[in-house]
KETORTOR-46405 format. One record per atom (N, C-alpha, C): x, y, z; residue in one letter. Coordinates in steps of 0.1 Angstrom, whole numbers, plus 2048, in hexadecimal, padded with zeros to 3 digits. Example, Ala and Ser with C-alpha at 12.3 -4.5 7.8 and 13.67 -1.06 7.14 Angstrom:
8847C784EA 87B7D384EA 8847DF84EA 8807EA847S 8897F5847S 88180084FS 
end
This chain:
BC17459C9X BC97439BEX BC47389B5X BC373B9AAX BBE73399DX BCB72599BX BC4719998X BCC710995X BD4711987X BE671098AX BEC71297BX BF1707978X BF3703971X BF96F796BX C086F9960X C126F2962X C176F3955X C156EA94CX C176EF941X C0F6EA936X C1C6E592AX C1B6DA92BX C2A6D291FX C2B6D8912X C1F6E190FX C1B6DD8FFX C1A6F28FBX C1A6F790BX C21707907X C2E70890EX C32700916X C3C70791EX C3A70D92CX C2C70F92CX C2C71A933X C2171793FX C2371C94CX C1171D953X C07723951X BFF71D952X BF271F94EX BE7720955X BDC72695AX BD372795DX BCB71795BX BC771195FX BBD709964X BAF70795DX BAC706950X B9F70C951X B9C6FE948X B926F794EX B8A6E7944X B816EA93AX B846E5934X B766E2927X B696E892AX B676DD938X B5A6DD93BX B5D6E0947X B526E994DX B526F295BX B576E3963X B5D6DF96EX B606DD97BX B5C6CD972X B626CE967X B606BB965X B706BF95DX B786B1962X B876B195DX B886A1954X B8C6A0949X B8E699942X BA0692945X BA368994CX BB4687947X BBA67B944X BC267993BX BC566B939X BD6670938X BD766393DX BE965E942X BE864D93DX BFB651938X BFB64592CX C0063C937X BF862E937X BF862293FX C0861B93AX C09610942X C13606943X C115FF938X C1D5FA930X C225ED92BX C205E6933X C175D792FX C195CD93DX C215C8938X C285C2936X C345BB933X C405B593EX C3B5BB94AX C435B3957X C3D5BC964X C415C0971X C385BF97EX C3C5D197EX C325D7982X C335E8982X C405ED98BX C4C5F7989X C5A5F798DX C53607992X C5F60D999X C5F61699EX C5A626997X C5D62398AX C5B62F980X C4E62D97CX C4362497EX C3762697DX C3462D988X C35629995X C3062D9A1X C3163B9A4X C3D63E999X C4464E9A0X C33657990X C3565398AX C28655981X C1C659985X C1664A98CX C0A64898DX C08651999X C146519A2X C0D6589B1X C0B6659AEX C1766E9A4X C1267A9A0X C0867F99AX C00674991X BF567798DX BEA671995X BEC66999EX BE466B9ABX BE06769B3X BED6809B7X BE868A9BFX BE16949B2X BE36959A9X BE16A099DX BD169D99EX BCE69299DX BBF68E99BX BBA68F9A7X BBD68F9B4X BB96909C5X BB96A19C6X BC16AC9C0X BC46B89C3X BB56BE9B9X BAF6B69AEX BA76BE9A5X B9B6B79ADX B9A6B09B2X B916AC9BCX B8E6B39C6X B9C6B79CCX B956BB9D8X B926CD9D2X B926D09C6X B916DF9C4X B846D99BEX B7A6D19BCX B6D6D09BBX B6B6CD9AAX B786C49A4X B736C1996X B716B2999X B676B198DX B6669E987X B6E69A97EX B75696985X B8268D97CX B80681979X B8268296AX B80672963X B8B66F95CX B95665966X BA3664962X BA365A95BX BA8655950X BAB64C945X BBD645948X BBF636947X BC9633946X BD062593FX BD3628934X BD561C92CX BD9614933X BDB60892AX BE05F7931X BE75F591BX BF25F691CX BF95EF910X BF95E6910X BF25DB909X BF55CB90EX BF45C7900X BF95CE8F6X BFC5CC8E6X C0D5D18EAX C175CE8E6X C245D18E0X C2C5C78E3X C3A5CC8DBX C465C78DDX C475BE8E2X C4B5C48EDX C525C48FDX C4C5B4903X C3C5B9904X C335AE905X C345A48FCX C355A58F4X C375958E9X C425928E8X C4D5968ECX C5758F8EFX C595898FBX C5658D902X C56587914X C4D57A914X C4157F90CX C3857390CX C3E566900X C445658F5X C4855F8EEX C535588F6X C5B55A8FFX C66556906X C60551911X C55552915X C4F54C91FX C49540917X C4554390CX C3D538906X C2C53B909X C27545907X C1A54690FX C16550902X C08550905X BFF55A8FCX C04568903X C075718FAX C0657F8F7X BFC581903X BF25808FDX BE958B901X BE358390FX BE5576910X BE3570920X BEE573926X C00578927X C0357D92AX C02588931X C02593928X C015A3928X BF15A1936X BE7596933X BDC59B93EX BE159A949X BED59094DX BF158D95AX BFA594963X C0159B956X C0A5A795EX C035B195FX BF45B695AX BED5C0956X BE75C0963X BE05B296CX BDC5B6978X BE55B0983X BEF5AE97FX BFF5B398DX C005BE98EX C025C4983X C065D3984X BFC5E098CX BEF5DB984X BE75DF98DX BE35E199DX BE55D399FX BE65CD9B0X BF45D79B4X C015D39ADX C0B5DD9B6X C095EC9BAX C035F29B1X BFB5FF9B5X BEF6029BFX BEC5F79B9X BDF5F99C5X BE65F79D5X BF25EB9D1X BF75E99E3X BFE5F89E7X C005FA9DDX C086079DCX C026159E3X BF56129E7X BEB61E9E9X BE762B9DBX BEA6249D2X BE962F9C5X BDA6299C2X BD16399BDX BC36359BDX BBF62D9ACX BB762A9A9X BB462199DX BB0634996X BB262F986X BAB63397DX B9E63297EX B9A639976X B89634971X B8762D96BX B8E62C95EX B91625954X B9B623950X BA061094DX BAC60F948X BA860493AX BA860D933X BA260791FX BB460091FX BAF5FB913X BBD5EC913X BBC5EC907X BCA5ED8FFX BCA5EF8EEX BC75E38E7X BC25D68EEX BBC5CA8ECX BAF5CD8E8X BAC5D68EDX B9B5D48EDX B925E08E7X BA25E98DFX B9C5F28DBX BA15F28C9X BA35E98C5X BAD5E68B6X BA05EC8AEX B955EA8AEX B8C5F28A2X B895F88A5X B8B6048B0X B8A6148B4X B966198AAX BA16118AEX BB36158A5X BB1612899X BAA606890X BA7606885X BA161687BX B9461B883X B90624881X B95631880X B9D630888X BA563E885X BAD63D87CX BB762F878X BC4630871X BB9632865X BAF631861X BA5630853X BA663F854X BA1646858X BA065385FX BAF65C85AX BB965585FX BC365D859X BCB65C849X BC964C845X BCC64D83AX BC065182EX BB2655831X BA865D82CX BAD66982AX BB3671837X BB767C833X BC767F82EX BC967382EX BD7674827X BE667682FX BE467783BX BED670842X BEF663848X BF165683FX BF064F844X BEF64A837X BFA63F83AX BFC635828X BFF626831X BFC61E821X BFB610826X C0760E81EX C10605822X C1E60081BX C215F5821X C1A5E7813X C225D9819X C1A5D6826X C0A5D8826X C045D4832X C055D7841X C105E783FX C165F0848X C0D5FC845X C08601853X C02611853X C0A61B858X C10626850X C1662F858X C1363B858X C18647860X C11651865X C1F65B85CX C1C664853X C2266984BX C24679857X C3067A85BX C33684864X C3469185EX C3B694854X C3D69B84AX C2C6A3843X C2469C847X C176A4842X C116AA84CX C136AB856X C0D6AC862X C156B8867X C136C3864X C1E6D1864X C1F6D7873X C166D487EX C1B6D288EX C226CA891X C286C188FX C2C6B488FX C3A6BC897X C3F6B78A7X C436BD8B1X C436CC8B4X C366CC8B5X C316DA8C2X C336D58D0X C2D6C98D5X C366C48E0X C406C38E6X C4C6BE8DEX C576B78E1X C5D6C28DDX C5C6CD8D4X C686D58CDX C716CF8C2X C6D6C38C1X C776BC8B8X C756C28AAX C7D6C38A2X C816CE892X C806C0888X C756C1881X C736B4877X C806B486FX C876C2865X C946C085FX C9F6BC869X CA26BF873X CAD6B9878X CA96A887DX C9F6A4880X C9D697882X C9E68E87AX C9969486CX C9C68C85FX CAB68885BX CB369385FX CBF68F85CX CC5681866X CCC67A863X CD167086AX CC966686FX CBC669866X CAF65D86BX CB0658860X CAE647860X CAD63F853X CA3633857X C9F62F850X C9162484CX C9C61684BX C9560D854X C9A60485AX C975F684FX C9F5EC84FX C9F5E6846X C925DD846X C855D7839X C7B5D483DX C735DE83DX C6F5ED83DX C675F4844X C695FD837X C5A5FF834X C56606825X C51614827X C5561C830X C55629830X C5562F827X C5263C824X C5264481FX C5C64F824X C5B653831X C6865B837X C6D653845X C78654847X C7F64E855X C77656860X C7365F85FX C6866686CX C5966086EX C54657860X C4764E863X C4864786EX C3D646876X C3A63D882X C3163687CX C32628882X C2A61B87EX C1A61F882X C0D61C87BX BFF61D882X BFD610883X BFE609879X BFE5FA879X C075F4875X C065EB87BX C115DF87AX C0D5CD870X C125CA864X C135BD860X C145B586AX C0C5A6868X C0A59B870X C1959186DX C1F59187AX C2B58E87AX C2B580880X C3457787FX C30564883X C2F569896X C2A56289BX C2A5648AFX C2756D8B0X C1E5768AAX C1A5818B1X C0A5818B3X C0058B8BBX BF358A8B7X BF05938AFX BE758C8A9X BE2597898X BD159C898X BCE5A4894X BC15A7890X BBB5AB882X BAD5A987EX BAE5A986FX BAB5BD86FX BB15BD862X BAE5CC85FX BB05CF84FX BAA5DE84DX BAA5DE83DX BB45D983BX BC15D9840X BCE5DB837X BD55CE838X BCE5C3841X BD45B3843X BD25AF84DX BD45A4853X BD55A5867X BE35AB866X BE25B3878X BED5B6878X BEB5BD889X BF05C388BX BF15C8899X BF05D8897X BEC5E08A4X BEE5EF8A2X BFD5F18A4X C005FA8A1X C106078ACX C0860C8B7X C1560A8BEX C1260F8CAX C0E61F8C6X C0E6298C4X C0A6348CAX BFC63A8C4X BF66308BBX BEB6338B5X BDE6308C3X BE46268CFX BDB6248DAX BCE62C8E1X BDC6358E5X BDA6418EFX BD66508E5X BD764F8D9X BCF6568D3X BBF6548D1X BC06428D0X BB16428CBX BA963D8DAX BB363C8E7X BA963C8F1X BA46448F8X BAB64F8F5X BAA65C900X B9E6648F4X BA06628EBX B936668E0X B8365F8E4X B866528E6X B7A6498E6X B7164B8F0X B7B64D901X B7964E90CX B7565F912X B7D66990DX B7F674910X B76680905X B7867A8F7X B736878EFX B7D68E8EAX B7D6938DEX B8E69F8DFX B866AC8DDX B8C6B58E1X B976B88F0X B956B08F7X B9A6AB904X B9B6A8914X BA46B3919X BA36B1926X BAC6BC92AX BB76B8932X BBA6AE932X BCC6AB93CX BD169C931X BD869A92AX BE2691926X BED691930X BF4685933X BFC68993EX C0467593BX C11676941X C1A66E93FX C2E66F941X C30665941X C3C66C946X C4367493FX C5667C943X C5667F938X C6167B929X C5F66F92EX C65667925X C5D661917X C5266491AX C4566290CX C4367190AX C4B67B90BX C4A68A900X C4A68A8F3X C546808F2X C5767C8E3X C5E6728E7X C586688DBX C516688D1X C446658D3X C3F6618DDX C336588E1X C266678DBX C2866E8E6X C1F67A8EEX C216848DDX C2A6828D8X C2A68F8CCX C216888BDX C226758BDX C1D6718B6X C1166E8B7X C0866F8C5X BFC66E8CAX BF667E8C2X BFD68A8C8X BFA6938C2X BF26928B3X BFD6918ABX C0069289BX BF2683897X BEF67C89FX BE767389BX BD667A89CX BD967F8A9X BC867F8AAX BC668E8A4X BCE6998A1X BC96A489EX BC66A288DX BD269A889X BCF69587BX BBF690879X BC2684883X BB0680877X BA468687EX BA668D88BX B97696892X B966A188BX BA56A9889X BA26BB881X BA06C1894X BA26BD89BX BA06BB8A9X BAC6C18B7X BAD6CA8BCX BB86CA8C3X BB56BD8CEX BC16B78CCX BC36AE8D7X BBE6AE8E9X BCB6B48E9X BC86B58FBX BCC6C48FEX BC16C9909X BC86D490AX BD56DA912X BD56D191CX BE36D1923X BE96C6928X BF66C2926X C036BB925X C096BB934X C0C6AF939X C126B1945X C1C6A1941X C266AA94AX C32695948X C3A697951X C3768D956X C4168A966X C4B687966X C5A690970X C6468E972X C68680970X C7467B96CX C7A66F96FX C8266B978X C7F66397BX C8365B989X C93658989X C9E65998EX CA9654991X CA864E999X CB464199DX CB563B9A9X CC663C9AEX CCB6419BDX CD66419BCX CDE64E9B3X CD76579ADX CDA65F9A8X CDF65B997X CDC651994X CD9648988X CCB64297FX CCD647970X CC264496DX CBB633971X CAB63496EX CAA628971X CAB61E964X CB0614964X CAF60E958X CB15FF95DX CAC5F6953X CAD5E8955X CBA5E4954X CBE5E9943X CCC5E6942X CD65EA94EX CD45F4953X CDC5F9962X CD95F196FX CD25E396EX CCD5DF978X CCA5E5985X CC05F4983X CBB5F898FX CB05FD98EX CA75F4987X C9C5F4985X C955EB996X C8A5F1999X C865EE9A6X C765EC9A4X C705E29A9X C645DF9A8X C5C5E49B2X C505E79ADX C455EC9B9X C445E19C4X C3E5D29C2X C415CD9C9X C4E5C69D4X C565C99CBX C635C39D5X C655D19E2X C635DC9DCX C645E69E3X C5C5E79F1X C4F5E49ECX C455E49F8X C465D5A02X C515CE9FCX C565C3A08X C5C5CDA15X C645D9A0EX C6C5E0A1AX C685EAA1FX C615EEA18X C575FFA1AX C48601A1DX C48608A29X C3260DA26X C36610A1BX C2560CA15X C22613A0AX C20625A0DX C20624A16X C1D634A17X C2A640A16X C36635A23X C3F63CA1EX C45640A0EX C42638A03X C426379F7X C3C63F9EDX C2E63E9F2X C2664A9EDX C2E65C9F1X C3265BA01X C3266B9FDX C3F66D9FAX C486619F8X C566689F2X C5166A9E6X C486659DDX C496679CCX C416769CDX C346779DBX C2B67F9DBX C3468F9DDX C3E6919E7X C446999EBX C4C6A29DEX C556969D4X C5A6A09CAX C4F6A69C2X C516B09BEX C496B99B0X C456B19A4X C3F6AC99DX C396A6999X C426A6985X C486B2985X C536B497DX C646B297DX C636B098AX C756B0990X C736A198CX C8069C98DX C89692989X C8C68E99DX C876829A3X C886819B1X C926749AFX C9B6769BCX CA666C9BCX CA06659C3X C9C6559C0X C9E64E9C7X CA86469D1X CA86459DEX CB563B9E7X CA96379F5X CB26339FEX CAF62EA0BX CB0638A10X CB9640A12X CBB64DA1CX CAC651A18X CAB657A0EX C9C65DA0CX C9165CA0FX C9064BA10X C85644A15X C83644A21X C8E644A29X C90644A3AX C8C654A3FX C8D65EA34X C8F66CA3DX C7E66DA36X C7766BA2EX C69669A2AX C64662A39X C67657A3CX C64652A45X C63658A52X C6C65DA59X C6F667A60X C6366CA60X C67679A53X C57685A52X C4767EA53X C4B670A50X C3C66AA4EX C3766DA5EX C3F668A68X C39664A76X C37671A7EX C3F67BA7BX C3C68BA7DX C2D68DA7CX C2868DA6CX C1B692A67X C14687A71X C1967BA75X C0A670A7BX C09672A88X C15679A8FX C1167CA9BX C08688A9DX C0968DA94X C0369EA98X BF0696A99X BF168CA85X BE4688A88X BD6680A94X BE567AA99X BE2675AA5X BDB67EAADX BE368BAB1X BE268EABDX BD369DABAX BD169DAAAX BC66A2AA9X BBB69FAABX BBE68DAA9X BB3683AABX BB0686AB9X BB9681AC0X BB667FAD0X BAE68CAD4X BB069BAD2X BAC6A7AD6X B9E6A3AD1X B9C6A3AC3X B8C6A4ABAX B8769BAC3X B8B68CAC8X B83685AD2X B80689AE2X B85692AE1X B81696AF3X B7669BAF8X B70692AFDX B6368FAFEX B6169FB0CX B676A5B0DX B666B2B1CX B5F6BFB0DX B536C6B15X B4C6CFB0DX B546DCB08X B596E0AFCX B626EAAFBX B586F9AFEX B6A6FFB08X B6170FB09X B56715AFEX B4E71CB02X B44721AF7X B4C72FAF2X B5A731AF3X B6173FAEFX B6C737AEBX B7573BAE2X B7E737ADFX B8A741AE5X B9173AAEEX BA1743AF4X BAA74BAE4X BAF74EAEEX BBB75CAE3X BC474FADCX BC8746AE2X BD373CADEX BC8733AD0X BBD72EAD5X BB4725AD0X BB3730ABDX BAF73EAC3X BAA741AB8X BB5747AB0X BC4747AB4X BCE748AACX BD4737AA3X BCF730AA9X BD3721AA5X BC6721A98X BBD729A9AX BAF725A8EX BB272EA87X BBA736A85X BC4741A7DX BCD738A76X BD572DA7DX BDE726A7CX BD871AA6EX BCD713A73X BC770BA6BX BC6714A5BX BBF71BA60X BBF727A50X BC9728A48X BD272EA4CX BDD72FA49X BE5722A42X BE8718A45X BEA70DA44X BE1705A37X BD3708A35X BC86FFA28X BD270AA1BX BD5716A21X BD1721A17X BDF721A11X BED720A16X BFB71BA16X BF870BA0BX BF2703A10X BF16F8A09X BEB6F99F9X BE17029F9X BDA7039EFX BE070A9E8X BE47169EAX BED71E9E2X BF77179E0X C0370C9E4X C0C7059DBX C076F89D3X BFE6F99D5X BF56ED9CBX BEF6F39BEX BEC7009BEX BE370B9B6X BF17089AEX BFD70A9B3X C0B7109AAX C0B6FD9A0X C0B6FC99DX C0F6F098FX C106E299CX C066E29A4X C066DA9ADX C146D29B3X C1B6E09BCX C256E29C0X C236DD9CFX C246CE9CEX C256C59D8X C316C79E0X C3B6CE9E0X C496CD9E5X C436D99F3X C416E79EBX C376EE9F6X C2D6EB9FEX C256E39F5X C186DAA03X C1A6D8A0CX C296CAA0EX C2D6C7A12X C346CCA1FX C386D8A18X C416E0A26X C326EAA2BX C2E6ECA28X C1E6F2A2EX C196ECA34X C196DBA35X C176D0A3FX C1D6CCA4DX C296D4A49X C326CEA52X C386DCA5AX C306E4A57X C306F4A5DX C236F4A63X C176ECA62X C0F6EDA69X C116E2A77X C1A6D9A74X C1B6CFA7CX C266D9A86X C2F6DCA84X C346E8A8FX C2C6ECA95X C266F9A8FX C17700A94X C0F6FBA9BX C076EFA9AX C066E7AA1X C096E3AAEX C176DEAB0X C1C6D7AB9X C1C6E4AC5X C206EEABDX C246FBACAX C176FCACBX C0A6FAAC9X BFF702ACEX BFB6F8AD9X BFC6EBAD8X BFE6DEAE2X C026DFAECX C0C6E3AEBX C176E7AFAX C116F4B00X C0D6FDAFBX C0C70BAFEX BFE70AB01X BF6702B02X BE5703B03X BE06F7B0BX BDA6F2B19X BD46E7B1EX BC56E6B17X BC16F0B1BX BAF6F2B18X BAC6F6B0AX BA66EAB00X BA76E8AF3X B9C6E7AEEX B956EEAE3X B856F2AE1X B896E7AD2X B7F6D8AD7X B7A6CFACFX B786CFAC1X B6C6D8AC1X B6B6D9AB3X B776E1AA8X B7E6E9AB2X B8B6EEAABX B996E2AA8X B996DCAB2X BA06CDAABX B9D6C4AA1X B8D6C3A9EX B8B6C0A98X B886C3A89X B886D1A85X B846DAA7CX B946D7A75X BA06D8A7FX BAE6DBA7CX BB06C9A76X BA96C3A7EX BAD6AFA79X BAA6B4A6BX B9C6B6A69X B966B1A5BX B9D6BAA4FX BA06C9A4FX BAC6CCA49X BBB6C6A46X BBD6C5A53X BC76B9A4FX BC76AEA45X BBD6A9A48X BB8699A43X BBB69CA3AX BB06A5A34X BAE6A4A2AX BB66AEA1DX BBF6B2A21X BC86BBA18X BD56ADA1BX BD26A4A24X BE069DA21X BD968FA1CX BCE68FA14X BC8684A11X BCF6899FFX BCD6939FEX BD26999F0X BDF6979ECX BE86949F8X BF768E9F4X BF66819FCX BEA67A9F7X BE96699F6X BEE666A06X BED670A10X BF566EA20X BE0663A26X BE4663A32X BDC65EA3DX BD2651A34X BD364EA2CX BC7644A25X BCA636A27X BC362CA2CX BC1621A30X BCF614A29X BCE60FA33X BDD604A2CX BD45F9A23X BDD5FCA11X BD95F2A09X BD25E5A0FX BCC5E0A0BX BC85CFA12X BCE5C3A0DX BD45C2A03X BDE5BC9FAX BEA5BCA03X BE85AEA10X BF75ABA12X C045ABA09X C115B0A0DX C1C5AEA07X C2159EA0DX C3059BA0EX C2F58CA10X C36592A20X C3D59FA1FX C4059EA30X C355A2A39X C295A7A34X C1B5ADA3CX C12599A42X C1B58DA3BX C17580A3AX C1D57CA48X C29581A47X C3457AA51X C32584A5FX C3258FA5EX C2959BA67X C1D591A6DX C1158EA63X C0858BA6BX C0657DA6FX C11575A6FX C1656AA74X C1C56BA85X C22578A83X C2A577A94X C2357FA9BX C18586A95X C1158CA9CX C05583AA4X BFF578A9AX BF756FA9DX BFD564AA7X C0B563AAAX C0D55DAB3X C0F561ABFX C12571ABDX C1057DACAX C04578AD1X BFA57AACAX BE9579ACDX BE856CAD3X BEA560AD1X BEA552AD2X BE2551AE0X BEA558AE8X BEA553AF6X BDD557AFCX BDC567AF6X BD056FAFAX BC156BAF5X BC1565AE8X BB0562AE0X BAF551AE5X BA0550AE1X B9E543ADBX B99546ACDX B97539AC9X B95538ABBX B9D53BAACX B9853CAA5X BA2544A9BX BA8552A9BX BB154EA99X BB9560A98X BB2567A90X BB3575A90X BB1580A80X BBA57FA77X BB8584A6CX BC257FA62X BC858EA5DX BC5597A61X BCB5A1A5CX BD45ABA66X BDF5B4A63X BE55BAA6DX BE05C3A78X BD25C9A6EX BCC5CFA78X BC35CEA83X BBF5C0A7DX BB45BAA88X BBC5B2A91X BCA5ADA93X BCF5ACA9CX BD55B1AA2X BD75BCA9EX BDB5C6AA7X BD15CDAB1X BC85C9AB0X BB95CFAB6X BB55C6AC0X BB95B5ABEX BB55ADAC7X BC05B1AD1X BCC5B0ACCX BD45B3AD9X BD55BEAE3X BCF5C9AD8X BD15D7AE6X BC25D1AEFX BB95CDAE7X BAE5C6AEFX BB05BBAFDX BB95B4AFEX BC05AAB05X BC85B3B0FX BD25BBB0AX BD75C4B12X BCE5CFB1DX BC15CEB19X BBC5D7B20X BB55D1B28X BB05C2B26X BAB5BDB2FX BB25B9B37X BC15B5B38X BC95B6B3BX BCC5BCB4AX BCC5C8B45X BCE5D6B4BX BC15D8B55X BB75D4B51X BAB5D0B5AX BAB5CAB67X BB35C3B5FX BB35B4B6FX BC35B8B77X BCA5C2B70X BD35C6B79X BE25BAB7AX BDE5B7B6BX BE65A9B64X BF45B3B5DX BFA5B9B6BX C075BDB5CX C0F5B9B5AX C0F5ADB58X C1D5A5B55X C195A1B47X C0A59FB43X C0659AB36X C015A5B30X C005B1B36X BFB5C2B2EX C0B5C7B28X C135C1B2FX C1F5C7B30X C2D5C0B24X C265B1B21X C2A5A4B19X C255A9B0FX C195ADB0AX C155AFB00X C185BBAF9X C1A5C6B03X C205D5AFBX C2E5D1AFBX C375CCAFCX C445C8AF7X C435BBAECX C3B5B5AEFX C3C5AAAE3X C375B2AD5X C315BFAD3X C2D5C8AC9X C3B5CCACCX C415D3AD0X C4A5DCAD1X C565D3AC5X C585C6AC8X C635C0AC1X C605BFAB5X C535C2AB1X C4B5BFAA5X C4D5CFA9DX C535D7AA4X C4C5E0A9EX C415EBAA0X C3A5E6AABX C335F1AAAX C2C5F8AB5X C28607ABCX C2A605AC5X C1960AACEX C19608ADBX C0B60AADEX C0C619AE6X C0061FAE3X BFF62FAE8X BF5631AF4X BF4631AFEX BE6638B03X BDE642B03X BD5643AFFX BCC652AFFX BC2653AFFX BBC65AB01X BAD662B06X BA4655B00X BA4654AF3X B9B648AF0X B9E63AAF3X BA9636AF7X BAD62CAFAX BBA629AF5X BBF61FAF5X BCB61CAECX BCC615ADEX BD361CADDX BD961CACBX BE3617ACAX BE7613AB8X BF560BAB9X BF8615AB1X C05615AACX C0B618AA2X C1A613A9FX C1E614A90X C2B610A8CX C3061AA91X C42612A94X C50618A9AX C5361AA90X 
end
């Protein structure tokens, strides 16, 4: 099955097909820094994480683009009430935000251009548009004349006459029609300014993401993508910008991510239920996090609560047991039959079955909701062929691991824990290091996992000397912590409760 996409900008799904053979071009509109990255980024970024992991693993080069806004509003007021520069501001929330994702287990961009650093790429275009005549200067103000621009909501569906009516030009502001959006902005007292033909002054926000995804990408590219709360006005004025002064289709296909509730309520600041990435990952793996955003459809609207997070959690430890116990089989060091049994070679039926289930709801508009249950229909499958089979042919556990792996690497599952302590991963490896105390000399390890490695190491020597009062101290003193010890073929392993 050919990969379909839906596409914001027909309505409709669409075939798959890039610019350029097995090379993918995509840019997604970055954060306002303006305070620490909240939950509706995360529910964002992780979806265009797996989107960029699924074209991967179908063998494209993806060169994902993602702004950093650290020109606007939002930002110059926060920073004026702090008393701080603007733009030394906006850098400091710019790499918090950053860090919360990365603790987050969400992969980096390739590139994240910053509308600081791109003001005479945006100069050049606004020249560009008022050359060809959309685009007037009024009172040291550049605006984007909507009304000449005769696509002007193919996106959004919005009707330029009906918009017009009951729109009016705000007091100060020398428009030409109430549907003009600002290109440039007059140099206003506390703000930062840049020089340009038309005075110092600042860009508008949506002339950005037009002139970075141009600079970076080329027009066409082939994925614009963002929530879908930038359809309009942001995403229809980006449009109307760059086809204006290129003659250029923009992007070829449109994608915008469901919006997040919490509680079954929108999220909003003024509603005080707005939730930070950080504060969150004080109470959550990042992982259980990732696959609740990963699990809904990438267009549904997912409710956030606790119940949800707890029954994610749940499903989480399901899929890690299965991984576990693929691991332990792939390691079994006894030589497998040189014939595969009737059971063995219905289970390698089973693996099949299972890549091909996955791929086919990923092929569908990267229909993560199906993956998902194609994961957890293998992990069944699985389990009964466990019970029902002693004598287990190696490289067939192993063939079934690395499918695994790697089809649940694509919904951001089994990949390594951030390294960016949270502040309870601080207080964790405080009572763990006093677990250890008795057992080391010298300095402790400083991370969760290397002490957890000294101790099952202690435990085993432990167990050596036929010491089980202190093999037996130490797997309960994990146990109150949290977490628990396994024995198996390779030795012992820990894992979270």
């Amino acid at each position: 099955m050919a990969l379909t996409i839906y596409n914001s900008l027909s309505r409709t799904k669409e075939p798959f097909v890039p610019l350029k053979k097995n090379i993918v071009g995509m840019y997604v509109c970055g954060m306002t820094v303006y305070s620490d990255a909240h939950i509706g980024h995360a529910r964002t970024y992780v979806a265009f994480d797996v989107i960029r992991r699924y074209l991967e693993y179908k063998g494209f080069k993806v060169t994902y683009v993602q702004n950093i806004t650290d020109v606007d509003d939002k930002i110059i007021a926060a920073a004026n009430k702090e008393g701080v520069d603007p733009l030394a501001y906006a850098q400091r929330f710019a790499k918090r935000c950053l860090e919360d994702l990365d603790a987050l287990g969400v992969r980096r961009a390739d590139l994240y251009p910053k509308a600081s650093e791109t003001i005479p790429d945006m100069v050049e275009m606004i020249q560009q548009l008022i050359a060809k005549q959309y685009g007037y200067v009024a009172d040291g103000d550049v605006y984007f004349s909507v009304e000449k621009y005769q696509k002007y909501g193919q996106l959004s569906g919005q009707n330029i006459a009906e918009m017009k009516s009951g729109a009016r030009i705000e007091p100060g502001e020398q428009k030409h029609s109430p549907l003009d959006f600002a290109l440039w902005k007059h140099a206003k007292p506390g703000e930062p300014t840049w020089d340009s033909p038309w005075g110092p002054g600042r860009p508008g926000w949506h002339i950005e993401c037009s002139t970075m995804s141009n600079k970076l990408l080329g027009v066409p590219f082939d994925i614009h993508g963002g929530g879908m709360d930038l359809r309009f006005p942001h995403h229809e004025n980006e449009i109307a910008q760059a086809e204006a002064a290129t003659g250029k289709q923009f992007a070829k296909y449109w994608m915008h991510i469901g919006l997040l509730t919490i509680n079954s309520e929108k999220m909003s600041k003024s509603l005080g239920n707005s939730i930070n990435i950080r504060d969150l990952l004080q109470q959550w793996d990042a992982e259980v996090l990732r696959m609740f955003f990963a699990q809904a459809h990438y267009r549904s609207p997912p409710d956030f609560s606790e119940k949800a997070l707890a029954d994610i959690e749940k499903g989480l430890e399901r899929l890690y047991r299965l991984k576990e116990r693929l691991e332990e089989h792939a390691a079994n060091q006894e030589p497998s039959p040189s014939k595969l049994s009737d059971d063995e070679k219905h289970y390698e039926e089973t693996v099949k079955e299972f890549q091909d289930a996955f791929e086919e709801a990923m092929d569908d508009d990267f229909n993560t909701p199906k993956a998902f249950a194609s994961l957890f229909e293998f992990v069944n499958a699985s389990n009964r062929f466990f019970e029902q089979t002693t004598k287990l042919s190696q490289e067939l556990c192993r063939d079934a691991l690395e499918v695994y792996l790697k089809t649940g690497e694509v919904l951001t599952l089994f990949q390594p824990k951030p390294k960016a302590p949270q502040q309870q991963d601080l207080v964790l490896i405080q009572k763990l290091q006093q677990l250890l105390q008795p057992y080391t000399k010298g300095d402790s390890p400083t991370t969760v996992e290397e002490i957890l490695q000294h101790l099952l190491d202690a435990r085993e020597e432990a167990r050596k000397r036929k010491d089980w009062g202190t093999a037996d101290a130490i797997r309960k003193g994990l146990e109150t912590l949290g977490f628990e010890i396994q024995d198996t073929a390779r030795g012992p392993v820990w894992r979270k409760n």
